[in-house]
C-alpha positions as CSV (number, residue, x, y, z in Angstrom):
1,X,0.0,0.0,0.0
2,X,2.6,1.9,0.7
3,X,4.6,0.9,-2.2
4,X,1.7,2.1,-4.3
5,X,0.9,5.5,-2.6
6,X,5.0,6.7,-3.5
7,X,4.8,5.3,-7.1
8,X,1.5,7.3,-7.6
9,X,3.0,10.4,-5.9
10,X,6.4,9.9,-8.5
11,X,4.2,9.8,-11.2
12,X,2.4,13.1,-10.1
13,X,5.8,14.6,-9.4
14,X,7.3,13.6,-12.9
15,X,3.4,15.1,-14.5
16,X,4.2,18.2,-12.5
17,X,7.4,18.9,-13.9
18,X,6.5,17.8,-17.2
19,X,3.8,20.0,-17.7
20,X,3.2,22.8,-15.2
21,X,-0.6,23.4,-14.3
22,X,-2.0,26.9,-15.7
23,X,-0.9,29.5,-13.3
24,X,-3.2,32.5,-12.3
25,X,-0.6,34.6,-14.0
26,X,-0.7,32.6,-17.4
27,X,-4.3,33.5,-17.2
28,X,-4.2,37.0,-16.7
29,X,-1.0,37.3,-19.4
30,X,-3.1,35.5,-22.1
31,X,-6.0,38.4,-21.4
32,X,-3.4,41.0,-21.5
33,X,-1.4,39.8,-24.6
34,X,-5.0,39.4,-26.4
35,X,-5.2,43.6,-25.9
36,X,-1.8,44.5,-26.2
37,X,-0.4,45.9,-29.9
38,X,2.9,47.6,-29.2
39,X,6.0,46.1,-28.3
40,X,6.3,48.2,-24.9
41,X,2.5,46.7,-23.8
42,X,3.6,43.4,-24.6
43,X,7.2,43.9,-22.6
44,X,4.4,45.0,-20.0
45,X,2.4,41.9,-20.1
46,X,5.3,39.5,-20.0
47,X,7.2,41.6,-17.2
48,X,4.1,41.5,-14.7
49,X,3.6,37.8,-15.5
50,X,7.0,37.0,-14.9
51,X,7.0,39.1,-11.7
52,X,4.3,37.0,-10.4
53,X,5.9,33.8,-11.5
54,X,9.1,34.7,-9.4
55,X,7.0,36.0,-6.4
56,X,5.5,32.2,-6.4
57,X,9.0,30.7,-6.9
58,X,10.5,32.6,-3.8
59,X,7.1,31.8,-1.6
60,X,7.8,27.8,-2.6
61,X,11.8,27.7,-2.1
62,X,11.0,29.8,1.3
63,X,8.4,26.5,2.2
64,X,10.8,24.1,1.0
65,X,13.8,25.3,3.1
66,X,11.6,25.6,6.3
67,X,10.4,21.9,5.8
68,X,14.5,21.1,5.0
69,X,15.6,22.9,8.3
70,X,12.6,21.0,10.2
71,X,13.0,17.8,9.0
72,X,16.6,17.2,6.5
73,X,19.2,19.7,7.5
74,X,21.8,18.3,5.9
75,X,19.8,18.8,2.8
76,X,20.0,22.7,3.2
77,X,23.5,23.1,1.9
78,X,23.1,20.9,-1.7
79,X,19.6,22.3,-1.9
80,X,21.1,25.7,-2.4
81,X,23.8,24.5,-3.7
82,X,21.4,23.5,-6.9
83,X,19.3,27.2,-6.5
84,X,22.3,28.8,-7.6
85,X,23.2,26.6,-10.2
86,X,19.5,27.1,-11.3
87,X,19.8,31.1,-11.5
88,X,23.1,31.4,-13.2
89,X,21.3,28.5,-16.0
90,X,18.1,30.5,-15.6
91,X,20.0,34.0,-16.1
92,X,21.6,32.4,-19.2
93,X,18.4,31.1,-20.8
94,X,17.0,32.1,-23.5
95,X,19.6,34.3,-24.7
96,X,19.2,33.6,-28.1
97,X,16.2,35.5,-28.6
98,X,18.1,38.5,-28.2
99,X,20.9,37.9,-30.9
100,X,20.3,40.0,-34.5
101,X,19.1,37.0,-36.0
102,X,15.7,36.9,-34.4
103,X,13.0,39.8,-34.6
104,X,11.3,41.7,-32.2
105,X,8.7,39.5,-31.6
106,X,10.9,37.2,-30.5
107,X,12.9,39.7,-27.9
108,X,9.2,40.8,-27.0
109,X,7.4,37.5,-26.7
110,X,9.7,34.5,-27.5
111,X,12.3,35.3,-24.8
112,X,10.2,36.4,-22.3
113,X,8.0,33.2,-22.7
114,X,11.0,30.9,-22.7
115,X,12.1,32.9,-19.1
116,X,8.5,32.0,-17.9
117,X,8.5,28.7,-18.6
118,X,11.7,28.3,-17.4
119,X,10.8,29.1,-14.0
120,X,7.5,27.6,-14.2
121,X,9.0,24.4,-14.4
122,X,11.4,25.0,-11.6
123,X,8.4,26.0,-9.1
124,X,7.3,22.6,-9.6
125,X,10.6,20.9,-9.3
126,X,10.7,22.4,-6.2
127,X,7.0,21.2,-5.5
128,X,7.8,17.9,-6.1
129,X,10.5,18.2,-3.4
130,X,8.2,19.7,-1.2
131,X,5.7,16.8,-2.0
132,X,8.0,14.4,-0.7
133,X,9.5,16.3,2.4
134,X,5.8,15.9,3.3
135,X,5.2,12.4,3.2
136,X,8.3,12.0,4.9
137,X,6.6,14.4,7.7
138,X,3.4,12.5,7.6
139,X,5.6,9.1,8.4
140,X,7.8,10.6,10.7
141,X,4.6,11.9,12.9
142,X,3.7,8.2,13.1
143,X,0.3,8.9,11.9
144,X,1.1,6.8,8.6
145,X,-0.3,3.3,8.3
146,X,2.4,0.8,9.5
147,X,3.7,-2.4,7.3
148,X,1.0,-1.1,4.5
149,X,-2.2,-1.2,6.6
């Protein structure tokens, strides 16, 4: 049973990072890109979108380094050992937009998209870790079912 309940919550883990569910943000930038016809209103939409995106980012690393310090503490140190090497990759990303080659449209809308996306993916990385540190909480309370009953 037990056995069972981890392989489901893998697969859930590996769907979350696969494909991040539609954020509140997404929502409200697909409204504002529909209305937006200049490249400034679309840098707009994207900037506010991606604002919100990093806001949920910080409020889910902050949740999974209180549930580290609780439970793992000698998972802090590789933990943010990763974050950085996430921003510098992150800060990196999606560089190519920029070059000559590519249009406005893709410094306005491609490259911002890509940064979104980028970080989306990482909120749920680090939900998935969070996903686990709470089963792990769950079991170590003693509340869990013992030898899968």
């Amino acid at each position: 049973m037990l056995a069972a309940s981890i392989i489901m919550l893998a697969q859930a883990a590996s769907t979350a990072t696969a494909s991040p569910p539609l954020a509140h943000y997404r929502v409200q930038l697909e409204s504002c890109v529909e209305q937006a016809v200049t490249d400034p209103e679309f840098r707009e939409c994207y900037g506010a979108a991606i604002s919100a995106a990093d806001e949920r980012l910080n409020e889910r690393w902050k949740r999974l380094m209180q549930l580290v310090d609780e439970l793992y503490p000698d998972a802090r140190a590789p933990l943010v050992a990763e974050e950085r090497a996430w921003i510098a990759f992150k800060e990196g990303s999606c560089t190519a937009f920029y070059s000559q080659g590519f249009g406005s449209m893709h410094r306005v809308i491609a490259a911002p998209d890509c940064r979104l996306d980028i970080i989306e993916h990482r909120i749920a990385d680090i939900e998935g870790y969070i996903s686990w540190l709470d089963i792990d909480e769950y079991e170590n309370a003693g509340d869990a079912p013992q030898d899968g009953k």
